[in-house]
C-alpha positions in Angstrom: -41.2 78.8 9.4 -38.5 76.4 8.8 -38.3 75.2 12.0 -41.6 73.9 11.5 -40.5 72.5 8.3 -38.0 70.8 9.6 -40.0 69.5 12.8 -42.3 67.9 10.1 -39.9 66.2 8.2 -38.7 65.1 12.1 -41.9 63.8 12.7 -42.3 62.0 9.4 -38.8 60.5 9.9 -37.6 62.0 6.5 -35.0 63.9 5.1 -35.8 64.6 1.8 -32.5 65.9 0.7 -30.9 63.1 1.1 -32.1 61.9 -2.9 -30.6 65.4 -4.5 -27.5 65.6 -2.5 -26.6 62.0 -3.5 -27.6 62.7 -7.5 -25.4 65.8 -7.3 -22.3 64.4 -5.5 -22.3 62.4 -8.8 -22.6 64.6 -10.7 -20.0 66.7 -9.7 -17.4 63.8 -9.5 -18.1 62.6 -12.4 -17.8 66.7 -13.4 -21.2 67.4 -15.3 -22.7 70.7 -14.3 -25.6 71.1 -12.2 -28.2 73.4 -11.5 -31.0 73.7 -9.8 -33.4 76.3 -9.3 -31.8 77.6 -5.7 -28.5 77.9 -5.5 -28.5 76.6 -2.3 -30.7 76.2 0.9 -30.1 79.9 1.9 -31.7 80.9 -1.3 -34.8 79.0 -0.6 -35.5 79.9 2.2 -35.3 83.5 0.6 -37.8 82.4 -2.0 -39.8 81.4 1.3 -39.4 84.3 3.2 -40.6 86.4 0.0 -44.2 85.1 0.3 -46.2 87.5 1.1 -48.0 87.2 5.1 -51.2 85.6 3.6 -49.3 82.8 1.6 -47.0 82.2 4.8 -50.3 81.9 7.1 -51.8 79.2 4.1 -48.1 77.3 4.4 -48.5 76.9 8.5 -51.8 75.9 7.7 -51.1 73.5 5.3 -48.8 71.9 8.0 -51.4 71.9 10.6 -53.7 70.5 8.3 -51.0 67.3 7.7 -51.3 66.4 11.1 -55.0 66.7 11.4 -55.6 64.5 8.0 -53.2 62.0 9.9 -55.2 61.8 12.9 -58.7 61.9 10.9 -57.4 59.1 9.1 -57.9 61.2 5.8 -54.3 61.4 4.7 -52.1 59.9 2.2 -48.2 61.3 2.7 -47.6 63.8 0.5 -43.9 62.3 1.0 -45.4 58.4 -0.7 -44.2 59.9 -3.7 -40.7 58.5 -2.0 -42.0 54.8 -1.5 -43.4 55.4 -5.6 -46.7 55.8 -4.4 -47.6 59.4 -5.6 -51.2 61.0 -4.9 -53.0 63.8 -6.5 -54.9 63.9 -3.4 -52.1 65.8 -1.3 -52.2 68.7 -4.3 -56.1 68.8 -4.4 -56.0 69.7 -1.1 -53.4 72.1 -0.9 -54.6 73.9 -4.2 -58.4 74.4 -2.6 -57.1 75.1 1.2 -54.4 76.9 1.2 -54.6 78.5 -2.4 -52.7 82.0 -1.8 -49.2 79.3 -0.7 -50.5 76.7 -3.4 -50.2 79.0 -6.1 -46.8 81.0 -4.6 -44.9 77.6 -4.4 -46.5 75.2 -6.4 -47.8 77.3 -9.8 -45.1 80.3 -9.6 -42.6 77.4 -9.0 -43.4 75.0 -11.7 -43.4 78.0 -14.2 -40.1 78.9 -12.7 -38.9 75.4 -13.4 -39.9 75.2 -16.5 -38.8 78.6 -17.9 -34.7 77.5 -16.5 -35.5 73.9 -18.3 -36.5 75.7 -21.6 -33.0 77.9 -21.9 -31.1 74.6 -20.0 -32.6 72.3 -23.5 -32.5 75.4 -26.0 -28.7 74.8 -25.4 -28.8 71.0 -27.0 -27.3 68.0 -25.4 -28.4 65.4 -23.1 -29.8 66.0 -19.7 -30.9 64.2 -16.7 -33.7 66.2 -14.8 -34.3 65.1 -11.1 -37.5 66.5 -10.3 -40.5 65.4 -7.2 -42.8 63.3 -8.7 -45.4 65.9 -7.1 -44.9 68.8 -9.7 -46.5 66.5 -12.1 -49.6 66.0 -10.5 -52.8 68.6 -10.2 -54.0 71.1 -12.6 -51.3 73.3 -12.6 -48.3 70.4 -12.7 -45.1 70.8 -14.6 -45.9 69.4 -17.9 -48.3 72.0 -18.0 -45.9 74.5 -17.7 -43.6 73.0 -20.0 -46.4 73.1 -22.7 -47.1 76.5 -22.1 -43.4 77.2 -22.2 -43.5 76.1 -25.7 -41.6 72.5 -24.9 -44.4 69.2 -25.8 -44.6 66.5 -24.0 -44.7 63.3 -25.3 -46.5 60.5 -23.6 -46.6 56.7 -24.4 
């Protein structure tokens, strides 16, 4: 499964770590703590390995269906989010496609996230929160999860 990952991230000439490893090289040297939801790579591709077999069949085909949308025409990157074009569309897709993987790493995710960001803020300070501009889009988006975590957005 990660090979395949990875050979799409090949194919769409991206390496999407690149963004966190810089903010947390930083971070550390400028020595403020950092956290993230996985430890490290090995522990996500734990989390990944958990799904069960019918959430891992919906994430190979919600790969396959990439490349087809790209050759239908029908696509917008789900990775414009790094040129600050975001779309929902991506989400809408993935939710009604692939809905047993959509709701293993894109709802149980988001709730994860924002259950460590209430105990991270219930500690005070100041905080700067990297997070993919695609866990705010779709029905079941972090803000969402945030509300029903008890934390209100505010919006201008």
């Amino acid at each position: 499964m990660v090979c395949i990952q990875y050979a799409f991230w090949e194919q769409q000439n991206l390496n999407l770590s690149d963004p966190e490893e810089k903010l947390v090289a930083f971070a550390r040297a400028a020595q403020k703590p950092v956290k993230s939801l996985f430890a490290d790579r090995a522990e996500y591709y734990r989390f990944m390995g958990r799904m069960s077999d019918f959430a891992q069949t919906h994430y190979f085909q919600a790969l396959y269906n990439i490349f087809d949308w790209q050759r239908s025409g029908d696509y917008n990157s789900r990775y414009d989010w790094t040129t600050g074009k975001p779309d929902a569309q991506w989400i809408e897709k993935f939710r009604t496609q692939t809905p047993d993987f959509y709701r293993y790493i894109y709802q149980r995710r988001n709730t994860a996230i924002a259950e460590q960001l209430v105990t991270i803020l219930a500690n005070g300070g100041t905080h700067f929160l990297y997070i993919d501009v695609n866990r705010l889009l779709g029905p079941d988006n972090l803000l969402n999860a945030l509300n029903n975590a008890g934390i209100q957005s505010v919006e201008e």
